[in-house]
C-alpha positions in Angstrom: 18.9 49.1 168.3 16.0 47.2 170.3 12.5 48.9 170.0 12.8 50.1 173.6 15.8 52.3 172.9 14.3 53.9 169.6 11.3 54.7 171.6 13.6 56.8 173.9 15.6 57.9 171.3 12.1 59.5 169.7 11.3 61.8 172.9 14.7 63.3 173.8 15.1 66.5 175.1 18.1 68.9 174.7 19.0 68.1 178.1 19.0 64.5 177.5 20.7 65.2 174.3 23.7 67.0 176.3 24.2 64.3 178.8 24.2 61.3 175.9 27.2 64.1 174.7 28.9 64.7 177.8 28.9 61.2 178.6 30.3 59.9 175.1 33.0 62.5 175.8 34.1 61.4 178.8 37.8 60.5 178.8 37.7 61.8 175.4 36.1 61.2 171.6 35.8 61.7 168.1 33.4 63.7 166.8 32.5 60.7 165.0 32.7 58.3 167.9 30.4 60.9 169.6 28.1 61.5 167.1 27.2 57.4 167.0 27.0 56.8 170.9 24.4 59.9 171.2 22.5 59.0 168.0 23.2 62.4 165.9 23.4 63.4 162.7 26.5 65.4 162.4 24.9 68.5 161.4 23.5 68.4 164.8 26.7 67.4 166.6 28.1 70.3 165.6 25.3 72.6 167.1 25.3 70.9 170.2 29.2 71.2 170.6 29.8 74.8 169.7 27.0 75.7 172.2 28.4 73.0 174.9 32.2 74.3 174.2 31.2 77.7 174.9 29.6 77.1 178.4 32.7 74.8 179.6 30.9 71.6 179.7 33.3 69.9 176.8 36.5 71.0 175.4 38.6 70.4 172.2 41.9 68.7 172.9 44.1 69.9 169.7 47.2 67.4 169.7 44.4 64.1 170.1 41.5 65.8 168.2 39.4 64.6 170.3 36.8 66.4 172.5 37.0 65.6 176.2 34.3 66.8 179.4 34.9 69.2 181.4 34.6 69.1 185.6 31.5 71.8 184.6 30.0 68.7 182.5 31.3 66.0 184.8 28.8 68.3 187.7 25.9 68.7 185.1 26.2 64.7 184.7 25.8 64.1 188.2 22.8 66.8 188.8 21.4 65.3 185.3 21.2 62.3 186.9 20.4 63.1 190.7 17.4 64.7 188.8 16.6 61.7 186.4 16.6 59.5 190.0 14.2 61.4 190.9 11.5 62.0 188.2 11.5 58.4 187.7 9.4 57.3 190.0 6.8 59.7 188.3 7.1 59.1 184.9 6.2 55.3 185.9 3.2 56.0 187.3 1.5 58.2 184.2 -0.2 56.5 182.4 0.6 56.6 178.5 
């Protein structure tokens, strides 16, 4: 991991947390597979998926055992992003 990315990785919020989720999902994933490409510990993998499978932005495929996003998360990726686009312009120009 560079220094750059554990920098990031240090300020995440839940929202950023749910999108590194959604989009490790997408197409499908092991909780395991998951859990590495968002940077979790499993114990809280397993909070963020029982709260993101009950608001329909991931599901559980049984037969694969993976977990797969939803169209609701594919939307919240898209507005995460529109939204990321936008703040970062800002977030450049404060000063740290």
């Amino acid at each position: 991991m560079t220094e750059e990315s554990q920098i990031n990785m240090k300020y995440r919020s839940r929202t950023d947390i749910v999108s590194q989720i959604l989009e490790a999902a997408n197409g499908g994933a092991s909780k395991t597979r998951i859990m590495y490409k968002a940077y979790l510990s499993y114990a809280q993998l397993k909070e963020y998926l029982s709260v993101m499978l009950e608001n329909g932005l991931i599901e559980y495929v049984e037969g694969d055992r993976t977990y797969k996003t939803t169209a609701k998360g594919l939307k919240f990726m898209g507005v995460y992003s529109q939204i990321d686009n936008l703040a970062s312009p800002m977030t450049q120009q404060i000063p740290e």
